[in-house]
C-alpha positions in Angstrom: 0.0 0.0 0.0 1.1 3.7 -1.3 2.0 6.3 1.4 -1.2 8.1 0.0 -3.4 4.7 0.5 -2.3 4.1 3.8 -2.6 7.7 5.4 -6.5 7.7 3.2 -7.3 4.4 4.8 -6.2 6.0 8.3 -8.1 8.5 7.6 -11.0 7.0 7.1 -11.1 4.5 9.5 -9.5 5.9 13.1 -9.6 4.4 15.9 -10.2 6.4 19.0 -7.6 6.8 20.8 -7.9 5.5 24.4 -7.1 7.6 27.6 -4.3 6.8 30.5 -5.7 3.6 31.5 -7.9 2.9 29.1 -11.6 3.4 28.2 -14.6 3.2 31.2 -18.1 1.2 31.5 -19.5 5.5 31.0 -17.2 5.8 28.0 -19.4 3.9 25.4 -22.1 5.9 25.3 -19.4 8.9 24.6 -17.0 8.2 22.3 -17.6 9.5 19.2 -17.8 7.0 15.3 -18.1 4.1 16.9 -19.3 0.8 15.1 -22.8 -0.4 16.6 -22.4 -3.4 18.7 -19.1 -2.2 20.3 -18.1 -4.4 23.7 -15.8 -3.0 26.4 -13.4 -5.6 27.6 -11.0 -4.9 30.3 -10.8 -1.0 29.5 -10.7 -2.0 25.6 -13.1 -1.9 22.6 -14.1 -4.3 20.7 -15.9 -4.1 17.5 -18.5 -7.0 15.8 -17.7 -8.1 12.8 -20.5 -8.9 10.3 -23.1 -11.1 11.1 -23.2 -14.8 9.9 -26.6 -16.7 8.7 -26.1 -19.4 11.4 -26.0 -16.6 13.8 -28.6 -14.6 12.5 -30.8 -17.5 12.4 -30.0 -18.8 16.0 -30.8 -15.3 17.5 -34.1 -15.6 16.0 -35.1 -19.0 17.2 -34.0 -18.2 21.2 -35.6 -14.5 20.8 -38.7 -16.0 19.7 -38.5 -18.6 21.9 -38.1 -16.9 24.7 -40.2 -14.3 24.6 -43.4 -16.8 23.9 -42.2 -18.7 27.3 -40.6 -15.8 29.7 -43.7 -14.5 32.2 -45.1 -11.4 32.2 -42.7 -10.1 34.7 -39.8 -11.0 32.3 -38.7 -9.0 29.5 -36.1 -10.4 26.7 -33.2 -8.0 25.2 -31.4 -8.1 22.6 -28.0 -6.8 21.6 -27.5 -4.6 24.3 -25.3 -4.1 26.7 -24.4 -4.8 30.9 -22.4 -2.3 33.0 -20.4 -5.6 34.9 -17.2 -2.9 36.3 -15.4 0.0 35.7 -13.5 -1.4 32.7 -16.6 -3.6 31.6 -19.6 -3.7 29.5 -19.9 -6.7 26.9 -22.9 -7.5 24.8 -24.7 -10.4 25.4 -26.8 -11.7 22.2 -29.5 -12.0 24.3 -30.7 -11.5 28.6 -34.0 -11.8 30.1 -34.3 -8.6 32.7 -37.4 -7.9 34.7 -39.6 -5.8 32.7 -38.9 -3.1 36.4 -35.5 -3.2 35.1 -36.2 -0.9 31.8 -35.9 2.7 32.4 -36.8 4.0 28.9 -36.7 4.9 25.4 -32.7 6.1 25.7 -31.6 3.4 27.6 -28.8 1.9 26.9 -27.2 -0.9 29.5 -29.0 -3.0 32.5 -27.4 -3.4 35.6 -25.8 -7.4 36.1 -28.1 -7.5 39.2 -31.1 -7.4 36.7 -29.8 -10.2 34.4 -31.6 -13.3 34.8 -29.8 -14.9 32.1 -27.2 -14.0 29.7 -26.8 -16.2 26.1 -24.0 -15.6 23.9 -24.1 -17.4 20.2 -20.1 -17.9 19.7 -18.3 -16.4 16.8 -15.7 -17.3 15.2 -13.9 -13.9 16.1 -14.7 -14.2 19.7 -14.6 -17.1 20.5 -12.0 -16.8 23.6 -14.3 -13.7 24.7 -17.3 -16.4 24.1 -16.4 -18.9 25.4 -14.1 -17.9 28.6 -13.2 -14.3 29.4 -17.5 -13.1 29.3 -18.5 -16.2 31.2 -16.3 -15.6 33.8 -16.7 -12.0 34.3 -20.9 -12.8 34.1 -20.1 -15.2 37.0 -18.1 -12.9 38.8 -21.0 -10.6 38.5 -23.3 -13.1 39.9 -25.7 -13.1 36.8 -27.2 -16.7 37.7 -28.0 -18.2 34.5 -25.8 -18.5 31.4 -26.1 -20.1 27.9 -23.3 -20.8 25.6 -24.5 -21.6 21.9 -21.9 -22.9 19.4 -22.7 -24.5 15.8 -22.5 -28.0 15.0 -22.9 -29.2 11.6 -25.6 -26.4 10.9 -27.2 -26.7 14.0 -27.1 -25.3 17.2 -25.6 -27.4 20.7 -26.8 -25.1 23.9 -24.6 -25.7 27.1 -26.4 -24.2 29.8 -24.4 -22.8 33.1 -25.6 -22.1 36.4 -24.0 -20.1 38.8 -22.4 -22.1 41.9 -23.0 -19.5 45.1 -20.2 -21.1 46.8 -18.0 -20.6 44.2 -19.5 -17.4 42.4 -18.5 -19.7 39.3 -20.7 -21.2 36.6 -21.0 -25.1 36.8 -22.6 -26.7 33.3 -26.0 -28.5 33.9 -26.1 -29.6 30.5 -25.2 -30.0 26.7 -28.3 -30.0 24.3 -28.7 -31.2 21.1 -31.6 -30.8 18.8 -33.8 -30.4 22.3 -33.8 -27.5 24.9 -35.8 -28.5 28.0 -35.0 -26.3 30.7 -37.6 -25.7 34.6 -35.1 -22.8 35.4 -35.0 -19.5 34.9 -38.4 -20.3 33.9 -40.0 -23.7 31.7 -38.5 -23.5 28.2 -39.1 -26.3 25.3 -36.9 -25.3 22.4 -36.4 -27.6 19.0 -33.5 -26.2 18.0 -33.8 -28.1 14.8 -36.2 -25.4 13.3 -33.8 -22.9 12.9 -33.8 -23.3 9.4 -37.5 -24.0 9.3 -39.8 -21.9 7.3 -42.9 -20.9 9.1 -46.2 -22.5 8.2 -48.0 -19.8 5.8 -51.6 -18.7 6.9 -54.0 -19.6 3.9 -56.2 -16.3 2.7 -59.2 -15.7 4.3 -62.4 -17.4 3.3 -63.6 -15.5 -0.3 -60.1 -14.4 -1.1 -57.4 -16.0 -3.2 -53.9 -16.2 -2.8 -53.5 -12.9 -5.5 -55.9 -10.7 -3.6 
């Protein structure tokens, strides 16, 4: 790349630059350009790269899911963030909160003492963050119930975590294949085999057709 390339392409895509110490929890709602979806790890940012199908498609089948079996009390988020520290604020793919929990229109983070569960749907780009640094810093921040999702062969595989007390560290209850029976947080029946399922479609009224 040419001198000129290089100082365009800087140009165009800056990063901020972080203070002495690195950024804060309160930072992300300041900092100026930044991609949506952007975690703070440990005083640093981290930025989501683009979607895949399989996650896409995952998200939907939990979110839906989820909402249909959460009670009334409950209320299912997604893509947004939790204020864990200081130097933390990741994004789970998903958290059920109590709906007492959502202080309005401009909100922007819940509080880890309103997370009832937290999923994350592993990425190929985070999966140390995914899979290790998150869960642990969720656990450390007591949030009680956590899902891991990864693929397998198209499909999702859920391994559901439950926070020890003793330990303040997650401990799995299970690994679920094609099935997702849960009694806690709440009774959930999930076929994770229809997350490439199309929906039934609703025939037309009675005295219309289908070009109407």
């Amino acid at each position: 790349m040419s001198a000129a390339a290089e100082d365009e392409w800087e140009g165009q895509y800056a990063y901020p630059t972080p203070p002495p110490g690195g950024w804060t929890a309160d930072d992300l709602d300041r900092i100026p350009g930044l991609p949506p979806h952007t975690e703070l790890i440990d005083g640093g940012l981290f930025f989501m790269s683009p979607q895949t199908d399989f996650h896409m498609a995952t998200l939907r089948l939990l979110e839906n899911a989820l909402v249909d079996a959460a009670p009334d009390a409950l209320y299912v988020v997604r893509e947004m963030t939790t204020k864990l520290g200081r130097r933390d604020r990741p994004e789970p793919d998903l958290m059920v909160v109590p709906h007492s929990a959502r202080t309005g229109s401009s909100q922007t983070w819940y509080d880890p003492e309103d997370v009832i569960l937290a999923v994350e749907v592993v990425s190929e780009d985070s999966e140390e963050r995914d899979r290790e640094i998150k869960p642990r810093k969720y656990a450390s921040a007591r949030i009680r119930h956590f899902w891991r999702v990864e693929e397998n062969g198209g499909l999702p595989v859920v391994y559901v975590y439950e926070l020890d007390p003793a330990t303040n560290s997650y401990a799995i209850t299970g690994i679920h294949h094609d099935k997702l029976r849960l009694t806690v947080p709440f009774p959930i029946d999930i076929d994770l085999t229809a997350i490439n399922r199309r929906p039934p479609v609703a025939p037309p009224p009675e005295g219309t057709t289908s070009a109407e």
